[in-house]
C-alpha positions as CSV (number, residue, x, y, z in Angstrom):
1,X,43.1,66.2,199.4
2,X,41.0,63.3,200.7
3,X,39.7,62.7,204.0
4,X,40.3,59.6,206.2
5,X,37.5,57.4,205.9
6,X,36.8,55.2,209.4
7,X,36.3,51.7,208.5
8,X,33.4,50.6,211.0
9,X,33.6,46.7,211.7
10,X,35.9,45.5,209.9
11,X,36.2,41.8,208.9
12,X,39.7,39.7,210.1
13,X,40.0,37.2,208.1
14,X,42.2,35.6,205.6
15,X,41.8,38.3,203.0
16,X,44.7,40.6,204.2
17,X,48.7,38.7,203.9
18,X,50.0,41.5,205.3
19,X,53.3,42.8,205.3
20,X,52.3,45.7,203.2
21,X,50.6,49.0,204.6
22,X,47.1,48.8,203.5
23,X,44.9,51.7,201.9
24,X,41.3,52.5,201.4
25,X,39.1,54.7,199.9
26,X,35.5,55.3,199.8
27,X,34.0,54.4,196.0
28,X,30.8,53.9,194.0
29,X,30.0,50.4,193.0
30,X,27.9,49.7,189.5
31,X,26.6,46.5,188.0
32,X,25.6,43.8,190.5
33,X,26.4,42.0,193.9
34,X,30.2,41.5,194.9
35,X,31.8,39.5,197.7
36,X,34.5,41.0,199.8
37,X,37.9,40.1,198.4
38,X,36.5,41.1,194.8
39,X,39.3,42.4,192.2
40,X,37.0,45.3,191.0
41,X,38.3,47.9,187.7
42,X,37.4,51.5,187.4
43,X,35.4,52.6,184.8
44,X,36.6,55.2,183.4
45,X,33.2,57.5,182.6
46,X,32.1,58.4,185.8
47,X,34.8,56.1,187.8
48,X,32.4,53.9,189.3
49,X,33.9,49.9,190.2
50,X,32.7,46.8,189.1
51,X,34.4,43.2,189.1
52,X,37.4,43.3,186.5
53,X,36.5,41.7,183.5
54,X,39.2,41.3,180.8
55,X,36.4,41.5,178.2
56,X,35.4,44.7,179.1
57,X,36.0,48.0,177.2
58,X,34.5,50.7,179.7
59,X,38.4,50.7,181.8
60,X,37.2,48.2,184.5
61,X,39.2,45.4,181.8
62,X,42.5,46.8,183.9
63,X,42.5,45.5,187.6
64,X,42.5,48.3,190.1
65,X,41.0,47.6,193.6
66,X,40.0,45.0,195.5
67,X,36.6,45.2,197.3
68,X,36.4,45.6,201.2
69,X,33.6,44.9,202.3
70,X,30.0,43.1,200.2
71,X,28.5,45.6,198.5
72,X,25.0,44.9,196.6
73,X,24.7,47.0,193.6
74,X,22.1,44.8,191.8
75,X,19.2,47.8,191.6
76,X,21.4,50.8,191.3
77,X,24.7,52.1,192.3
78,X,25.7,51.8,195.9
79,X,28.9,53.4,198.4
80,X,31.4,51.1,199.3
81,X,35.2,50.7,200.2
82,X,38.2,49.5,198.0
83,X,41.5,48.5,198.8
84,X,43.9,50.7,197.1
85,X,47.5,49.3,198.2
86,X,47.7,46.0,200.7
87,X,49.1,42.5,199.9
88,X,46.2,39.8,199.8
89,X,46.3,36.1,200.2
90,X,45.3,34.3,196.8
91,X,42.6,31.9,198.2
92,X,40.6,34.8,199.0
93,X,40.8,36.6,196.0
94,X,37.4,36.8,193.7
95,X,38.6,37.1,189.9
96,X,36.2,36.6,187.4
97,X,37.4,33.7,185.3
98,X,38.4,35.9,181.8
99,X,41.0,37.1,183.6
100,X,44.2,34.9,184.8
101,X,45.8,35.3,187.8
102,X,49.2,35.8,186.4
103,X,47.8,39.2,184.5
104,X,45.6,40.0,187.4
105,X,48.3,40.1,189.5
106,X,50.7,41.8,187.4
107,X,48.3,44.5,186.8
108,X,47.5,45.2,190.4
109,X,51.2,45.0,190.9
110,X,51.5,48.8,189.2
111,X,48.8,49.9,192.1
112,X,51.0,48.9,195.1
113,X,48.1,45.2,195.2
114,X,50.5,42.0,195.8
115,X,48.6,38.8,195.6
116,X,50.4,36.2,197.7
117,X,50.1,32.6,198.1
118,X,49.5,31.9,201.9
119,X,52.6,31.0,204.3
């Protein structure tokens, strides 16, 4: 069973569409400096996240997570904080360009992540 993690300072701002109940977890992030609002894929030896990558052939190719907070894991791996289930306003989205939105999207879809355009 996991334990609630206390999100300390959290950021408002036009990341979150709500409308959906949101969920977080606590996670490992590998393999350089993301932004808040980062769609992030597991990897699947060791499960660490890094930004989703279509390319990829480690597991992170499959959108998972999106990143809660900046996290800098340029010289080694660092803690950080995922969104595991929420709905999320496109324009704040960071997807690296091989994937589209439209798969993206889709694929976050089967992990309870909606993407929506804003009102």
């Amino acid at each position: 069973m996991r334990e609630a993690v206390r999100v300390e300072n959290l950021v408002t701002d036009d990341l979150i569409a709500g409308g959906f109940p949101i969920m977080t977890e606590p996670c490992t992030v590998t393999g350089g400096a993301f932004k808040r609002g980062t769609v992030m894929g597991r990897i699947g030896a060791g499960g660490k996240f890094t930004i989703s990558r279509k390319t990829a052939s480690d597991g992170s190719q499959t959108p998972s997570a999106v990143l809660l907070q900046d996290v800098d894991a340029t010289a080694g791996d660092a803690g950080g904080q995922i969104y595991t289930a929420g709905a999320f306003q496109i324009p704040s989205i960071t997807l690296d360009p091989s994937h589209t939105l439209s798969d993206a999207a889709f694929a976050l879809r089967q992990t309870s992540i909606f993407l929506k355009n804003p009102a």
